[in-house]
N, C-alpha and C positions, 0 to 999 in steps of 0.2 A: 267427638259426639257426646253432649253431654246427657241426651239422655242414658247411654251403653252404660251397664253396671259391671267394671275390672273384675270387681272382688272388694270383700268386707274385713274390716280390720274392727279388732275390740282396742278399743284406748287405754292405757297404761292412766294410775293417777299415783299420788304421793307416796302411797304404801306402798304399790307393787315398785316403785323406783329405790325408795328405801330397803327393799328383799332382796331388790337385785344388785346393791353396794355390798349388803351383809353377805349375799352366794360369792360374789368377785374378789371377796376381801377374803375369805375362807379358801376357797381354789387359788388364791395368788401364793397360797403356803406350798405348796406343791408344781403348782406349774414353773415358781420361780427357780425351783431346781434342776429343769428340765435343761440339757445341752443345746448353747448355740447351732448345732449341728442336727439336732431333732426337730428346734421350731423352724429351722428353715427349710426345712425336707417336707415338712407339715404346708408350709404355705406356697412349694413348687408344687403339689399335688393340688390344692387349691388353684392353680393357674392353670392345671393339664384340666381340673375339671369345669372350670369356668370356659376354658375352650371347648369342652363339648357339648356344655347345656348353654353353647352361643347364644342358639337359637331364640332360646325361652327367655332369655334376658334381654335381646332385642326387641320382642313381642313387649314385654311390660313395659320398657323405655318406650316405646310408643305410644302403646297404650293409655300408660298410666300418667307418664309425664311429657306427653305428646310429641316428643322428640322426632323428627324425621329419619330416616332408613340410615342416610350419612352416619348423621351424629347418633343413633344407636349402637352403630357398627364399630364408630371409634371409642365410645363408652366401654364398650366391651374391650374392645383392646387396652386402652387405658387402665382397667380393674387387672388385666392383666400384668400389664405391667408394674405396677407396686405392686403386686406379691412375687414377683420374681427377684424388681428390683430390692426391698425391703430384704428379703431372703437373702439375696447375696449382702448386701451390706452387711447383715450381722453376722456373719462368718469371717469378716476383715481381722487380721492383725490390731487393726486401730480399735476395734469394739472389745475385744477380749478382756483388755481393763476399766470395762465399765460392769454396770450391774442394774439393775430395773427398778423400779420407783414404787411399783403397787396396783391400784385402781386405778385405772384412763376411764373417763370418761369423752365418749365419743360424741357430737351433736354435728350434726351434719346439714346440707341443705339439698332443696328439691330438684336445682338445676342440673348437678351432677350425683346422682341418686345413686347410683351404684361406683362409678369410679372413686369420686372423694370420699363416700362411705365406706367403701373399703379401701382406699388408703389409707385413712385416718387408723382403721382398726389395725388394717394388718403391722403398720407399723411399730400400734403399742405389743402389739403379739411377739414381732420380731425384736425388739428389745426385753421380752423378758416379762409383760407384763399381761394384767386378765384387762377385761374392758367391759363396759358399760356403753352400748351403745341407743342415741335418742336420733331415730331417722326424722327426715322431715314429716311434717302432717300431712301434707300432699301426696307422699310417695312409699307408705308401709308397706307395701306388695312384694315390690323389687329390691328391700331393705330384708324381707322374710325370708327371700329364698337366696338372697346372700349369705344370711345366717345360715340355713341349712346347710349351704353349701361348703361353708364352714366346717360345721359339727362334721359332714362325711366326710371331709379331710385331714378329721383328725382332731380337732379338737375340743376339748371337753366341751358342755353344753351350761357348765358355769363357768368356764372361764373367758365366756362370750354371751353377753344376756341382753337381749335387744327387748326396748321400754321407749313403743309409740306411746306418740302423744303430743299434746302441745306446751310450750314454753312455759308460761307460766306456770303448772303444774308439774310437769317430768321433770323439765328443764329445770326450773329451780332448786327443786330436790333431790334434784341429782348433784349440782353443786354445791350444796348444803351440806351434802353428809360428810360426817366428820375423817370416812376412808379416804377419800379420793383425793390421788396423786398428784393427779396432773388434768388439764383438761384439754382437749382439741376440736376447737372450733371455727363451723366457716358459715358467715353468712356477711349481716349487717354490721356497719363501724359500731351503730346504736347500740344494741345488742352486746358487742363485744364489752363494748364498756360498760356496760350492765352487769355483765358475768365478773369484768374487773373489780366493780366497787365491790359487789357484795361476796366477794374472796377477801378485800381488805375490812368490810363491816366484819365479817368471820374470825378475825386476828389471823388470815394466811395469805397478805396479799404478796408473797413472794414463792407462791401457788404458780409451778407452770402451766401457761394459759397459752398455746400457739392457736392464735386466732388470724384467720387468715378472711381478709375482707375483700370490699367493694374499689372502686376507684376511677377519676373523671379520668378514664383513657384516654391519651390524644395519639395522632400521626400530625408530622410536619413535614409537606411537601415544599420540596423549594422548585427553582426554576428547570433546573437539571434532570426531576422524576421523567419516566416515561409513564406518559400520563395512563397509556389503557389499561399498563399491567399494574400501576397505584389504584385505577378505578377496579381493578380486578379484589385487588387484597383491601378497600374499603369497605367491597360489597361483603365479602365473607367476612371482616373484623367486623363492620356496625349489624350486619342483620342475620347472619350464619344465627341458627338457634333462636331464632326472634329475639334478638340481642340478648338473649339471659346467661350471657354469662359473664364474669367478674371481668375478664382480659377485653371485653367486647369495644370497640371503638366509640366513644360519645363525643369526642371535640375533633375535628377536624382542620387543621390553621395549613392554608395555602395561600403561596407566595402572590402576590397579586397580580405579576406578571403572566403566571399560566391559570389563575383563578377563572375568569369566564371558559377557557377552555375546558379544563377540570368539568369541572358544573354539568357543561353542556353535557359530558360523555358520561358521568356520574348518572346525568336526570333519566339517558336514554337506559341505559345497564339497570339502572332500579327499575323502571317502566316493562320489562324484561320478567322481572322476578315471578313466582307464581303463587300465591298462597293462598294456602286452604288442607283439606284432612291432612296429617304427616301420615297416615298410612299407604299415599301415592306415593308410586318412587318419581313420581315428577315435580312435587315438593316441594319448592324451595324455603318456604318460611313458616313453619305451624305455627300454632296459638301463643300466647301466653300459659303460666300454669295455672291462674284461675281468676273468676271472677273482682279480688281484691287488686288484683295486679294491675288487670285491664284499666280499671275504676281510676286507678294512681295512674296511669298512663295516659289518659286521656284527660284526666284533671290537669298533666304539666302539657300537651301539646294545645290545648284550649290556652292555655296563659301563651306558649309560644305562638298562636294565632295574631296576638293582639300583641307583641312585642317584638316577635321577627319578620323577618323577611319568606315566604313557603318555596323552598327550592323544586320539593316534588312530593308530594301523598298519594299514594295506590286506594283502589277501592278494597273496602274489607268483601272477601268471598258473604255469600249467602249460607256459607256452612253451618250448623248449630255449634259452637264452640267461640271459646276465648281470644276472639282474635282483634288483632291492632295491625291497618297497615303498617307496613314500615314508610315513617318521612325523614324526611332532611331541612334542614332550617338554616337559615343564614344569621348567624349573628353580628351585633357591629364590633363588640371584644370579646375577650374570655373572661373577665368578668363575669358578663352575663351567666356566666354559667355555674353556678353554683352549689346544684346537687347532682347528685347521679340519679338518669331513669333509667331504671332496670328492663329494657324493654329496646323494639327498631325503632332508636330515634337517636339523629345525626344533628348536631351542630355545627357548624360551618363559619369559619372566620378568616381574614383574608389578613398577610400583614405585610411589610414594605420587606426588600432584598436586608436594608442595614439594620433590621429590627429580629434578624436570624436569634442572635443570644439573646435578648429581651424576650422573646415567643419562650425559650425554656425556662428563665426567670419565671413568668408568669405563671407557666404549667406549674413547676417546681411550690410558688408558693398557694396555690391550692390544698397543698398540702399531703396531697395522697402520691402511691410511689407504686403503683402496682407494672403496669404497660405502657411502653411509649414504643409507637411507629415512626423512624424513619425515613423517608424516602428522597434519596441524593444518589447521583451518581458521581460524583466528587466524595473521594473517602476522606480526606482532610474535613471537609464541613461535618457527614457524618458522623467522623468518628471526636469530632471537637463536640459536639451536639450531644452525643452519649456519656463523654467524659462530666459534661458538666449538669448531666439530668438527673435525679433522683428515684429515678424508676428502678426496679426492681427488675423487671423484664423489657430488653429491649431488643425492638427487631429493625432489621433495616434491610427496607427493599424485598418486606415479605410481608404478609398481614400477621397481625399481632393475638392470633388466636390459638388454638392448642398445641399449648406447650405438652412437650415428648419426658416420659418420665426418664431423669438418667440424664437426657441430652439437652432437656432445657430446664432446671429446676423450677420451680414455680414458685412467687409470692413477692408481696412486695412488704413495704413499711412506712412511716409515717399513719395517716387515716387508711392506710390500705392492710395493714396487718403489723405483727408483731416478728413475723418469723419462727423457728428457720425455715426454707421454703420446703415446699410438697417435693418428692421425687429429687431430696438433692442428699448431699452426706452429711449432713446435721439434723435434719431432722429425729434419726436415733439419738443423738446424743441428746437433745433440751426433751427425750424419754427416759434417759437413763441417769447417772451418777456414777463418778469416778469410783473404782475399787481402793485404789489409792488413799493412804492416809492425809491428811491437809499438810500441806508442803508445810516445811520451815522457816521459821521468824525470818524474815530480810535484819541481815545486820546491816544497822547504822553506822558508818564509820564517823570518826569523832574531826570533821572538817574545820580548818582555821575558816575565819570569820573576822570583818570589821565593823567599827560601831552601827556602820548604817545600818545591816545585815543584823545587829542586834534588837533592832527594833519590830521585831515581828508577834508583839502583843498591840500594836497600833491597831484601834478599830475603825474599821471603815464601814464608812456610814451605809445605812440602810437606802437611800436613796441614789446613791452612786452605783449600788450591788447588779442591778438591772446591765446597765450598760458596760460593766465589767463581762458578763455572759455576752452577751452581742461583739465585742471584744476577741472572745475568746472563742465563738464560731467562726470568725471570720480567721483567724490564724487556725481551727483545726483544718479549715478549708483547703488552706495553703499547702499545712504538714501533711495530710493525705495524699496531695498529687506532688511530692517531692521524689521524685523517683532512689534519690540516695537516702530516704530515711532511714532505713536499717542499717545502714553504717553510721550514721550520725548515728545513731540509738546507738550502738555500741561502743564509739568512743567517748562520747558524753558520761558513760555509764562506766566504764574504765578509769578515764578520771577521776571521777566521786568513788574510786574504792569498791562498789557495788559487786558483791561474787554473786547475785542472785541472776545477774545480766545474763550470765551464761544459759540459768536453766530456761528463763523467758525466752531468751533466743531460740533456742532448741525446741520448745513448744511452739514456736509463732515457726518455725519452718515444718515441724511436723502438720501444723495443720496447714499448710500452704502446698503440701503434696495432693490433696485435693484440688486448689486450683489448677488454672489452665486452660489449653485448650479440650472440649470432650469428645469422644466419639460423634460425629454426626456424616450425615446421608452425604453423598455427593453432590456438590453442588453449593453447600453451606456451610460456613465456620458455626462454633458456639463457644464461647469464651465465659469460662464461669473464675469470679474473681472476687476478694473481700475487700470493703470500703471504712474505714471509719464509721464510728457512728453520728461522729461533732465533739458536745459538750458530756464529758463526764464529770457530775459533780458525785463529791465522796464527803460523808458527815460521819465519819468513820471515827474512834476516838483512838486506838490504837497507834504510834506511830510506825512502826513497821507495817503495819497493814497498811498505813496513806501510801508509805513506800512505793511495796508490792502493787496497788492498783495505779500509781501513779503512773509506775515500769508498764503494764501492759496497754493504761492509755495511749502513752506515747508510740508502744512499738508496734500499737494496731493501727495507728494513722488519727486518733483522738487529740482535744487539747484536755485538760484534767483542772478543775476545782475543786479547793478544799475549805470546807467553809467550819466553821466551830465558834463556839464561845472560851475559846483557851487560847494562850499564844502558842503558834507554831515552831516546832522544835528548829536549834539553829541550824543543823545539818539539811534540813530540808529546805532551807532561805538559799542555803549555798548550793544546790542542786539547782534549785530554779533558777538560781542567775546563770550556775552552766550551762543550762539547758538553752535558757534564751539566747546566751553567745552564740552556741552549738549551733542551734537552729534556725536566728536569727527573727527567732519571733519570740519577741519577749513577753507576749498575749496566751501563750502556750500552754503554762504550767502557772497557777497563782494562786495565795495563799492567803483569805481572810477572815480575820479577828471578828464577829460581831459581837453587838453590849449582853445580848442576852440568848438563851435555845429555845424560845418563843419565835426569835425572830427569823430562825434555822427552817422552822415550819411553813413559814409565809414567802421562803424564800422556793421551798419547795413547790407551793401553790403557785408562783408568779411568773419564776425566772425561766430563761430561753437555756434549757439544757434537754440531753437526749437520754442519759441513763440517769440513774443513781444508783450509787454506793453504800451499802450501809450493814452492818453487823447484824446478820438476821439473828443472832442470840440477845442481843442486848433489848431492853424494853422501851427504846426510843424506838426501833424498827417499826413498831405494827404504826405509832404514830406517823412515821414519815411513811409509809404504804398507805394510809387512810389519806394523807396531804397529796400523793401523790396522784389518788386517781381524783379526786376530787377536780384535779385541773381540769379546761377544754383542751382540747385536738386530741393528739395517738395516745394511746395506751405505753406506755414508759416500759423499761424492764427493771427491776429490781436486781443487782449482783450482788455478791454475797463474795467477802475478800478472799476466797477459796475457790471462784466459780474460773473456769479457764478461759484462753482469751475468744473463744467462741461466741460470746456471750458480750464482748465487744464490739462486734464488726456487725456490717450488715451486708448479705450474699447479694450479687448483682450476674446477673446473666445476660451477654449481647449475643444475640443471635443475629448471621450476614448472611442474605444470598448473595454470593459472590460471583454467578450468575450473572444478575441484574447488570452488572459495573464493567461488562466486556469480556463475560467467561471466565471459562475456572480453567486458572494455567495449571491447575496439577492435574489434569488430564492430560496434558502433554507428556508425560513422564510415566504415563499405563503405559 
């Protein structure tokens, strides 16, 4: 109702954001002393009280951000959950030798107003650190009494300072100031890269930034789905929340053998839906959050008029408020699809049984990595489909929407974020810093060599450089799904002499104690796993440091470039060629001379890699951070030849109803 007045909020502007880095920067002297076992006592008492003032934080998730009775109920639960979850993690073994970074600043968004807003905070809390937080413009109400709810649990009222407002204003001066640690954020990819340049304009673009974004969700029905309970989990992934959420379903690609069937039971189930006030518990679909949203949603289903096919459009209620039917549209490829509407609207594309791996291709090169749906009864096709999809979150034979803190980590990469995911065990660490001094020099052992192997001042050309990267994704491709790669890494590494082998080892299995399978409900698996990231290229000048980062590309499932204006030392020529025996990819690990460190910069700007490497002391760094966001697509990460292999990888989470595919046999064994 938009005449109905929530409540009144005063606006934060430049000063008040700047007072509130100078209060957070002052109280982190103190809070940083505080015992792992106090903040997390602190944010259990925050989850006892969040469950008793349910009620009042249901009312404003309605109210405020029109949410329906459902999705209030799991909000709450959810804010629940990262303060519990968060709390236990920083009491682990694992976290003990870490230590806190300083000012976090918090930006959040309107969709999930209380859960991601406090997860984001409680987490910097639980690492050790004060916060700055900027809720959405939309949503300062349920962002307030988060806060308060805070301060009664304990803590300080500067070591928590909440500064509405809007973006250009708070927002940027809040990433401007010269405290602040680390930054977490979640909305738009736009946005995110916005916040990246002007970290690297600042000379700190190696500022952690976990930005966690948008992305063209799909599901992929083949002929095998049963179709009611696919049409079940499309209705609640495309329109659950009037599509506003980042996991929410926009592409649709079914087999063309069961597509008119689909359709037909799709068009009835949508026809079904009921929208209008979310404060009915009969509800199915509330508004958007405001008049701007509407405006953009209606601008892309008017171009979808005159370019698709209309599978099915509801009428809007007569209600006074922001409202968008939910439709569905048939497209002729996935092409066509090329931004995300944040909003109920379904794409629809149909594609042949032999065109199964071409459909993930496609998805894949869109470029975003957040959700992919599933739907086979056949676990071979399944699980060949996940193996080779890029998503971040994947579900199969379940709809693709709230993800459980703990049991399905959340986020994805590429244009969909940066990482590490919400609610998984990394996320404290890219908040905190090793206590640990910087490991020690890798020694070089001094390797015979023959003349060819001497020639590694040869420069190769600026024009070749391009397809040497494309090269060398397509063997990181390979090396990550080699199931013996950590034994090849070991004996490769044994050979060349290398005693640093052992201590890499030892860390790539400590954090692999994390993987695996997680606790989940009955009925479904959740498989949380680390992937490669692709291309590491390293402009490192050091040679033990090329070493050192070479070592962890390899043993995270990466290929590794090293580019320079020097010739490369000979012991590392002879590495590469073991490496490529080893592994029989001789695209793997490569080594090139350019004429000039001009050229170093353009190769940055151009070439097809996933990280970069680079000595954040030396004063080439801030140049290659400025080269680097400059590029288009994701947001890159910056490592620093000290950073651990965490920093490598990228988290991937499959979740299975195991249900769906003929029952769960370990029920047989209660």
């Amino acid at each position: 109702n938009l005449d109905e007045i929530v409540g009144h909020c005063v606006a934060g502007n430049r000063e008040i954001a700047h007072r509130a880095m100078e209060v957070a920067s002052e109280a982190y002297k103190q809070s940083s002393i505080r015992s792992r076992k106090e903040r997390a006592a602190i944010l259990n008492r925050a989850a006892d009280l969040l469950e008793q003032r349910a009620s009042l934080f249901h009312a404003l998730a309605v109210r405020e951000a029109g949410k329906s009775w459902t999705d209030a109920v799991a909000e709450v639960r959810e804010a629940v959950d990262f303060c519990r979850y968060y709390a236990s993690q920083s009491i682990k073994a694992e976290f003990e030798k870490r230590q806190s970074l300083g000012v976090i600043v918090c930006i959040s968004p309107w969709n999930f107003p209380l859960a991601i807003f406090l997860g984001q905070i409680t987490a910097a809390l639980a690492a050790g650190n004060t916060v700055v937080a900027k809720p959405a413009e939309q949503t300062p109400l349920i962002a307030t009494e988060a806060i308060r709810l805070l301060h009664d649990a304990g803590i300080a009222p500067a070591e928590v300072n909440l500064v509405p407002g809007d973006g250009p204003n708070v927002g940027t001066a809040l990433i401007a100031h010269p405290a602040v640690a680390a930054i977490c954020f979640t909305g738009s990819t736009r946005t995110a890269k916005h916040i990246a340049r002007r970290l690297a304009e600042l000379g700190r673009p190696a500022i952690p930034l976990i930005a966690e974004t948008g992305g063209i969700n799909a599901m992929i029905v083949d002929s095998t789905a049963l179709l009611e309970q696919t049409v079940d989990d499309i209705i609640s992934s495309a329109f659950q929340s009037a599509g506003q959420r980042c996991s929410a379903l926009r592409l649709l690609c079914v087999q063309e053998d069961v597509a008119d069937e689909l359709i037909k039971i799709l068009r009835g189930a949508m026809e079904a839906l009921r929208i209008g006030d979310p404060s009915r518990i009969d509800t199915d679909v509330g508004p958007v959050i405001d008049l701007a949203a509407l405006k953009n949603i209606e601008t892309n289903t008017q171009r979808l008029d005159q370019t698709a096919k209309l599978i099915c459009a509801l009428e809007k209620p007569s209600d006074n408020g922001n409202f968008i039917a939910p439709c569905a549209y048939e497209v002729r490829n996935i092409g066509e699809v090329e931004q995300e509407i944040f909003g109920p609207v379904l794409h629809v594309v149909r594609f042949a049984a032999r065109d199964k791996q071409n459909v993930i291709d496609q998805i894949n090169n869109l470029g975003y990595g957040l959700t992919l749906g599933i739907q086979s009864r056949i676990d071979g096709t399944s699980d060949k489909m996940a193996r080779n999809a890029n998503a971040g979150n994947i579900y199969i034979n379940r709809n693709q929407i709230g993800a459980v803190v703990g049991v399905q980590p959340f986020g994805g990469h590429g244009l969909s974020g940066t990482g590490p995911k919400a609610g998984g065990p990394l996320y404290l660490y890219r908040l905190s810093k090793s206590k640990l001094p910087s490991a020690s020099r890798t020694i070089l052992p001094d390797l015979p060599y023959n003349d060819h192997w001497k020639g590694s001042s040869i420069v190769t050309k600026f024009e070749n450089l391009p397809n040497k990267f494309v090269t060398a994704k397509n063997a990181a491709r390979k090396w990550d799904m080699n199931p013996d790669r950590e034994n090849i890494f070991e004996t490769l590494f044994d050979k060349c002499g290398i005693e640093d082998r052992v201590t890499e080892t030892a860390s790539w299995k400590q954090l692999n104690r994390w993987a695996g399978e997680l606790a989940s409900p009955t009925g479904e698996t959740n498989i949380y796993l680390f992937r490669g990231r692709g291309v590491i290229l390293s402009v490192l000048k050091d040679h033990a440091e090329i070493m050192k980062a070479c070592m962890k590309s390899i043993l995270t499932g990466n290929s590794f470039i090293h580019i320079s204006a020097e010739a490369s030392p000979k012991n590392l020529k002879v590495i590469q060629k073991t490496i490529a025996e080893y592994s029989g990819l001789s695209d793997l690990i490569q080594f090139h001379c350019v004429a000039k460190n001009s050229q170093i910069l353009n190769i940055i700007k151009t070439c097809l890699f996933d990280a970069l490497i680079v000595d954040g002391l030396a004063s080439f760094a801030q140049d290659a951070g400025r080269a680097l966001v400059l590029r288009e697509g994701p947001i890159l990460p910056i490592i620093s030849p000290f950073d651990g292999l965490d920093r490598y990888i990228h988290e991937q989470t499959i979740t299975r109803n195991i249900a769906a595919a003929g029952g769960n046999i370990a029920l047989l064994n209660t």
